[in-house]
C-alpha positions in Angstrom: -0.5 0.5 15.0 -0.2 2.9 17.9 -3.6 2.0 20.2 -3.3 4.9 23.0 -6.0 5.9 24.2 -8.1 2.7 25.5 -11.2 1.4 24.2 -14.7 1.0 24.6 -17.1 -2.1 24.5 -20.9 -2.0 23.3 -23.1 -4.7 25.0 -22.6 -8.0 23.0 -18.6 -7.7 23.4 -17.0 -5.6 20.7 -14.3 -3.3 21.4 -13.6 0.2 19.7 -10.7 2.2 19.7 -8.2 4.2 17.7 -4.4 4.2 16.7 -3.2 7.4 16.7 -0.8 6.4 13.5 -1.3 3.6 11.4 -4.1 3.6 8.6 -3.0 5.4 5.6 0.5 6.5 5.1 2.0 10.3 4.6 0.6 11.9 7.7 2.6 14.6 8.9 3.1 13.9 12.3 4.0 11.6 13.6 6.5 10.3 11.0 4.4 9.9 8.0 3.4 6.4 9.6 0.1 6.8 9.1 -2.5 9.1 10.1 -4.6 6.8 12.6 -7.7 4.4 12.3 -10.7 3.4 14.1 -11.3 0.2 15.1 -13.6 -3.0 15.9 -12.5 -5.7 17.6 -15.1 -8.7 18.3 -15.6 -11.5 21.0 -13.7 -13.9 18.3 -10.6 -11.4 18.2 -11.6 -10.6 14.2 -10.5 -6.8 13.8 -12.0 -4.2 11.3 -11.3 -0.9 10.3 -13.8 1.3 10.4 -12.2 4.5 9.5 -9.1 5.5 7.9 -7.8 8.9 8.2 -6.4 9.6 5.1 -2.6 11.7 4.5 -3.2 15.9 4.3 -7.0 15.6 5.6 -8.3 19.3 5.9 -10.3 18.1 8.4 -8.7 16.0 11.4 -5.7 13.4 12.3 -4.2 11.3 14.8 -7.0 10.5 17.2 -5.2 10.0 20.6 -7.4 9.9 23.1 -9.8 6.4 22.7 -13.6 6.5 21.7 -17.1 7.3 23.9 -20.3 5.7 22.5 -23.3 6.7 22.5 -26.6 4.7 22.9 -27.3 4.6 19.1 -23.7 3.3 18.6 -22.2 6.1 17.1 -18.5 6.4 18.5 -17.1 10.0 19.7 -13.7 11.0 19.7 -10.5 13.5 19.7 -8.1 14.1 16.9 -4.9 15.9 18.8 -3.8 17.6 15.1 -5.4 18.7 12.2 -8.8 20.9 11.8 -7.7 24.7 11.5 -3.9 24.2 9.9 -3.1 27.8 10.5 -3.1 26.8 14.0 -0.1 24.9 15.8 2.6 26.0 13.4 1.0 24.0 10.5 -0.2 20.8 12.1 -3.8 22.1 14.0 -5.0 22.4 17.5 -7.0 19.1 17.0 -10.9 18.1 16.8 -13.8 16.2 18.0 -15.6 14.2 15.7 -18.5 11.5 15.6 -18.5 8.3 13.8 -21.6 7.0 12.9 -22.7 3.6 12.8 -23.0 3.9 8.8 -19.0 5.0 9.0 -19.4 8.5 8.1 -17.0 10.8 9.9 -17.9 14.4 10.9 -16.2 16.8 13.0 -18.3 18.8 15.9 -15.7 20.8 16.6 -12.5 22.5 15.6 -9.8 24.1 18.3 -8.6 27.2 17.3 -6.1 28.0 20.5 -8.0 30.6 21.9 -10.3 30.3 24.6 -11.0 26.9 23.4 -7.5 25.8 23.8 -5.7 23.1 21.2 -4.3 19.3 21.5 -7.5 17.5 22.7 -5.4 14.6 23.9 -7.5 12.9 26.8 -10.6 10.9 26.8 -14.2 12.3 26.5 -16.7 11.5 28.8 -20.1 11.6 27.6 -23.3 12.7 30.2 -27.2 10.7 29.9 -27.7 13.7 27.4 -25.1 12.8 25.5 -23.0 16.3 25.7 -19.4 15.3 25.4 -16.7 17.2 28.0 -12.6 17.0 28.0 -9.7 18.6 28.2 -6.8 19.6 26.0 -2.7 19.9 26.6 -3.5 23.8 26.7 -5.2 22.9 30.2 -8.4 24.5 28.8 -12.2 22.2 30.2 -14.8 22.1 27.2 -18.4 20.9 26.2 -19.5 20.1 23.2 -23.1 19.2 22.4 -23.4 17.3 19.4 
């Protein structure tokens, strides 16, 4: 429910992607209809979830912005809330986090609205060294290395 931000496709056909609500109910924004979910979709149209973001995660929600993957197959991404909740009025400035191909989560990076801005809401794009750059709502340019 709520596919945003595109997808990506690894080499035998599969598509990722997120829903920015959707998943597990009780999320703050937007609604309480879910916090978000990542995604597979294969050639034969079979769908799986591969990550749930669960209701009050300390961590990250609602991933907006679509998925970059890496040669290993790990999948990178943007949550516009959640990370450093005394950010944003209560909600976060938003994270990047990896997904790795055994489905653990782990975020690379919280925004705290200072000079690294808030709201990552756009796609990553990922360089042959696998540094990740973006942009946020704030208008603020970053670069992670993971």
């Amino acid at each position: 429910m709520g596919p945003f931000g595109g997808v990506t496709l690894d080499s035998v056909g599969n598509l990722y992607g997120t829903t920015f609500i959707g998943g597990n109910q009780g999320c703050p924004l937007p609604n309480g209809n879910g916090c978000g979910t990542i995604y597979k979709l294969d050639k034969t149209g079979k769908e799986t979830m591969l990550y749930r973001w669960k209701a009050n995660s300390p961590s990250e929600y609602d991933p907006f912005a679509g998925l970059v993957r890496d040669q290993q197959g790990n999948l990178y991404g943007a949550t516009e809330y959640g990370g450093n909740f005394n950010c944003g009025g209560g909600t976060g400035c938003g994270t990047i986090f990896k997904l790795d191909t055994r489905g653990k989560l782990t975020v690379l990076h919280t925004f705290n609205d200072g000079n690294d801005g808030a709201y990552p809401r756009y796609r990553l794009f990922m360089d042959g060294q696998g540094d990740l750059y973006g942009a946020n709502v704030s208008g603020t340019l970053f670069e992670i290395t993971p």
